[in-house]
N, C-alpha and C positions, 0 to 999 in steps of 0.2 A: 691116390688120385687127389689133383687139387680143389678144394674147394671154389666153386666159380660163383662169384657174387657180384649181382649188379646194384651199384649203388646210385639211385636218382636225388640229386640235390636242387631244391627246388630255389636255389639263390645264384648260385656259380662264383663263393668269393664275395659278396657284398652284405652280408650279416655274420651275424653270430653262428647261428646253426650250420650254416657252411665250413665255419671253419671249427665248429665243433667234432665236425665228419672228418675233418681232416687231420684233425689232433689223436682221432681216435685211432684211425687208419695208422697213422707214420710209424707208432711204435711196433706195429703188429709183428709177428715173424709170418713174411708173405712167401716162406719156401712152398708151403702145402695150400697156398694160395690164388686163385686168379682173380683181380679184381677189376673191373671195368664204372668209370664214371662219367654218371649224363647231367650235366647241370642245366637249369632251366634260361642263364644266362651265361656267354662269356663274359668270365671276370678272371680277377688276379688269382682266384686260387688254383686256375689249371697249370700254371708255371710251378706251383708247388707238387704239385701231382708230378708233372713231367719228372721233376728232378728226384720222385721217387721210383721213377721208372713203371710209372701207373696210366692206363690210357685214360684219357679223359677228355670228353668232347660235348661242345655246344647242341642243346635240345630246346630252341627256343617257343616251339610249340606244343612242351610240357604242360597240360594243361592242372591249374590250380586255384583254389579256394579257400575258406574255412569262415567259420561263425562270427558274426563281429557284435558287440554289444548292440548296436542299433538294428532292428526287424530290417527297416528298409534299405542299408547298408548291406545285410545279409542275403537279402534278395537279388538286389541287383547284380552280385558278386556273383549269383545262383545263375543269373541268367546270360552275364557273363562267359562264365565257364560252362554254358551248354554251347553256347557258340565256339569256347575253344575245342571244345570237345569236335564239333563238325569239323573246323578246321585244319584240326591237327589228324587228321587219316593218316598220313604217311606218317608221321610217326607212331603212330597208336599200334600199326601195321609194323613197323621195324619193334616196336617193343616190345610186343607178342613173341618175335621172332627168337630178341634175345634171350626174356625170362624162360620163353621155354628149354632155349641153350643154356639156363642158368641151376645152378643150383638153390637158388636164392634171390629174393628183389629185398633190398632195403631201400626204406624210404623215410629221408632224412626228416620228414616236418610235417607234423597233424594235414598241412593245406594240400595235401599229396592225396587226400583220405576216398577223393571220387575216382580216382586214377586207381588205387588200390582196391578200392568197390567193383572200377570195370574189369581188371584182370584176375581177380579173384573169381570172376564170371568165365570165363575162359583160358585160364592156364594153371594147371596143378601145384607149378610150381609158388612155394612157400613163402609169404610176405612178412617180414619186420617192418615195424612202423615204430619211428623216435616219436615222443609224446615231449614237446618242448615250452609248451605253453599253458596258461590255465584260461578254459572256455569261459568265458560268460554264460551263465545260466539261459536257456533261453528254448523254444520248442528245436530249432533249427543246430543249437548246436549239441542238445540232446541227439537228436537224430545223428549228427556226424559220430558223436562218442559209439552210439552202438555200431553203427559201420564201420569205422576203424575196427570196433573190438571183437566183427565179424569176418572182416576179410584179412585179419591179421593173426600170425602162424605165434608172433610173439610180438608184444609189447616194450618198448624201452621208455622208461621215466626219468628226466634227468634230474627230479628230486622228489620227496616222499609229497609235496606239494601237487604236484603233475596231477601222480597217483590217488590221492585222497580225492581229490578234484572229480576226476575222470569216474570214479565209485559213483563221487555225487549227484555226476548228469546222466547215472543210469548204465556205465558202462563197467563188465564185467575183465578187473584186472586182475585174475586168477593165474595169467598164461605171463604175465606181467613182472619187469624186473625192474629195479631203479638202479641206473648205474651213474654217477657225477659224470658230467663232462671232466672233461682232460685239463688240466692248467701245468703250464712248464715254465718256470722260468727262464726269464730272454736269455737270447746266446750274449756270450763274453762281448761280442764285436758291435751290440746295438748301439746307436748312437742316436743321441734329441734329437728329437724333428726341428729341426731348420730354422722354422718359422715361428719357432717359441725363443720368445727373448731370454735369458741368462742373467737379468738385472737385478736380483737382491727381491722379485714378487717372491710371494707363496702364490704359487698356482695351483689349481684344481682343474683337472678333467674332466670333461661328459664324453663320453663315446656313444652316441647313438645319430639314428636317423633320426629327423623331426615326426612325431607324434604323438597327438594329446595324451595319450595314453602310456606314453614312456616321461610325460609329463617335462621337455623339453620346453615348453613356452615356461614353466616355472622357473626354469635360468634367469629370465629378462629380472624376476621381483627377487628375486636373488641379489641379483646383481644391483639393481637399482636399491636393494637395503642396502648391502654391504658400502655402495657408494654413500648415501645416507647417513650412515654415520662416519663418513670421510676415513674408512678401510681403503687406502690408495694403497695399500701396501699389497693387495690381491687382485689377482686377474683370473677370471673364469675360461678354460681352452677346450672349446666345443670343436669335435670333431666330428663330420657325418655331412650328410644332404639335408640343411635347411631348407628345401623348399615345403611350403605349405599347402595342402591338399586339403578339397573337401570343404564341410561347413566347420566354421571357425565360432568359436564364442566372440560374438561382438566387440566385445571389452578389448581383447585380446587386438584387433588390430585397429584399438581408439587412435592410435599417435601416426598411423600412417593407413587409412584403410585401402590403398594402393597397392600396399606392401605385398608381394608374395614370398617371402621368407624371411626368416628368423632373423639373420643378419641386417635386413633393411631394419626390421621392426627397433631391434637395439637403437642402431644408428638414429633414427627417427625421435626413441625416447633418449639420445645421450650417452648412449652409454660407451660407446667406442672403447673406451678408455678402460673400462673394465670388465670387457669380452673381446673374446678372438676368435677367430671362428674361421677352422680351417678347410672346410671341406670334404667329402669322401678324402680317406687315408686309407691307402692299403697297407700299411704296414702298422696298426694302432700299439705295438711294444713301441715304436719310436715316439710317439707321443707320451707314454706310458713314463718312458725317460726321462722327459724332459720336464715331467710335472711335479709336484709331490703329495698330489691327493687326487680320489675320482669322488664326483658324485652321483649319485643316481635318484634324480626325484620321482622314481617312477608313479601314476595313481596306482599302480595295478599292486604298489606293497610286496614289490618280490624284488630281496636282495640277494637275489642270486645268478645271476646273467652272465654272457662270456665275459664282458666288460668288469665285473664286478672280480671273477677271477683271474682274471689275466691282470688286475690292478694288484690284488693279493697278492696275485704269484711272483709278481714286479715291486713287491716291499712297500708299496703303498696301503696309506690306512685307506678305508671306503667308509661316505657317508651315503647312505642308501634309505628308502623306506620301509617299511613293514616290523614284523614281529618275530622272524625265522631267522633265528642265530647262529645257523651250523654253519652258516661262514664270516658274517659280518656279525660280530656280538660286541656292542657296547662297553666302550672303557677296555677290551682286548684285544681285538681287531679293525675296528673303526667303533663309527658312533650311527647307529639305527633311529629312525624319526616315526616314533609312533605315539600320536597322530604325528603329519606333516602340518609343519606351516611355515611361513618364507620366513617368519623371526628366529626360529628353532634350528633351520637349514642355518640360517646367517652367522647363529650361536656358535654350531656345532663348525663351520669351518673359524670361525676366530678363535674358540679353544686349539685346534690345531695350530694356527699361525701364533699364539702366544706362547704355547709349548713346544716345541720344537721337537725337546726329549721326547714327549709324548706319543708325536705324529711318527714320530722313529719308531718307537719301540711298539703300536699300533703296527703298524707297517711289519716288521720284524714277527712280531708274533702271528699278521696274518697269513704271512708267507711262509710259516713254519705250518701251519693249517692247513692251508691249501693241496701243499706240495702232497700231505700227507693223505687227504682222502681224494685228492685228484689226481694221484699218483698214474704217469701216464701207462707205464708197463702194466699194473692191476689193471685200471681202467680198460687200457685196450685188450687184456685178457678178458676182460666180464665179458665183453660184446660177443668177443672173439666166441667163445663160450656158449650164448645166446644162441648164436649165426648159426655155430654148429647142433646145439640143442633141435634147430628149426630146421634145418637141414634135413638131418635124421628120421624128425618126426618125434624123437622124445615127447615123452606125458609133459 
């Protein structure tokens, strides 16, 4: 009998954790398999799905959530998703219908965690929950950690980081596995993104969306050092949705308080010349191509993200922040900023650009790394493994 698994992806193709699911899924052997995908948006990842011969369909009133370092951010989100909660009956109604046809509900992303709460309330069937992120301490997202780690059959960590974390707010991960996400490197046939010059820069990468807390507005003092000391030789290639959301730090939008994204803000401070800023990419290996480094300034100290592997996995060194070395480690695979500060950032990509050798054989080694504990076949075995663990019922 095949295994029938529903899997709900609460992005559709527009982050990382989306195509985490899908890195995972591709290698799988799907003969003793049936799998079905609902994404919370259409995006580019369902043409990947098709071409795996996987159904996969828009669920836009998925309802979702999770903890955010601010009370009153967290609330509002709360109240929020009581309203999507009303609103989405017919789906709620069709999901019932499936999970119960299923053998299995995975659920790609902690914000899935009141969706997983409601059908744990009425349907037997067996829930996985990915654990992708590390909560902010807080009453609110204590509370989420035990509901996850109550209406979940099994737990997935995608590093001992997740895990430690998730202990810490209280939640019990006994039932609990850490598996890495998946990194492969790009097919033979990738080719640069387009819009990235070819002229003699050393370029550096960001892949993310704009958020204080992936530490994006950090690019701008970045860059305006690197101009600062008249490094014309580098250009920073931001890919993602620069728009700005929410309450800003004043500072933050001194040079143009008009601005609503990232892109204006540059422009405003001058920098043109030494940021580029491509917009959502669907395809971020082609960016990956055309660059020769990523960074990632995230606050949150975690250099571990899709971004961060798929850069490895792509022969690029990574400069990243925090302290956690199993992929990004100092002087071997990129260079770690701990603490962060824009001189240190600035430092660490001109060591690159002055060594050449270096940023090579960084890159080289990090992709000999990657390959090897992100290895897709293991990898999509662990889950695989998991899924059926949960399935069963196994202790």
């Amino acid at each position: 009998m095949a295994l029938k698994v529903l899997c709900l992806d609460s992005e559709g193709g527009f982050g990382g954790s989306s195509r985490s699911l899908y890195e995972s899924i591709a290698p799988m052997d799907r003969s003793a398999l049936e799998l079905k995908i609902w994404c919370a948006r259409q995006g580019p990842i369902a043409a990947r799905y098709a071409a795996l011969g996987i159904a996969c369909q828009a669920a836009p009133l998925m309802p979702r959530t999770t903890a955010l370092p601010r009370l009153s951010r967290s609330l509002y989100g709360l109240l929020r998703v009581a309203l999507a909660f009303w609103r989405a009956r017919p789906f709620l109604a069709q999901l019932l219908d499936a999970a119960n046809a299923s053998d299995l509900v995975h659920l790609n992303h902690e914000s899935l965690y009141l969706l997983a709460h409601w059908l744990k309330r009425r349907s037997k069937t067996p829930i996985v929950m990915h654990v992708r992120t590390n909560l902010v301490a807080s009453p609110i997202a204590r509370c989420q950690t035990r509901l996850m780690a109550r209406s979940s059959k099994r737990l997935v960590f995608i590093t001992e980081n997740e895990r430690d974390n998730f202990i810490r707010l209280g939640g019990e991960a006994a039932h609990g596995r850490v598996i890495y996400n998946i990194a492969r490197p790009p097919d033979a046939g990738v080719t640069p993104h387009a819009a990235i010059p070819q002229d003699g820069c050393f370029t550096v990468a960001a892949l993310a969306n704009f958020a204080l807390v992936r530490g994006t507005d950090r690019l701008l003092d970045i860059a305006a050092e690197l101009k600062r000391r008249g490094r014309t030789d580098i250009r920073l290639v931001i890919a993602g949705d620069m728009r700005m959301k929410g309450r800003l730090p004043r500072a933050l939008k001194g040079a143009d308080p008009n601005a609503t994204s990232l892109d204006q803000l540059a422009k405003a401070r001058g920098l043109d010349d030494v940021m580029m800023f491509l917009g959502h990419v669907a395809e971020p290996e082609r960016v990956l191509a055309g660059v020769h480094a990523l960074i990632r300034p995230s606050r949150e100290d975690n250099p571990w993200g899709r971004d961060v592997l798929e850069a490895l996995a792509s022969g690029k060194p990574v400069i990243a922040t925090g302290r956690y070395g199993r992929f990004v480690e100092t002087g071997i695979t990129g260079i770690l900023l701990a603490p962060y500060s824009t001189s240190a950032a600035a430092d660490a990509i001109i060591r690159l650009v002055d060594d050449r050798a270096l940023a090579a054989q960084l890159g080289a080694n990090g992709r000999a790394r990657v390959l090897s504990l992100c290895d897709g076949q293991a990898r999509a075995a662990d889950l695989l493994a998991v899924w059926r663990d949960a399935a069963s019922g196994a202790a």
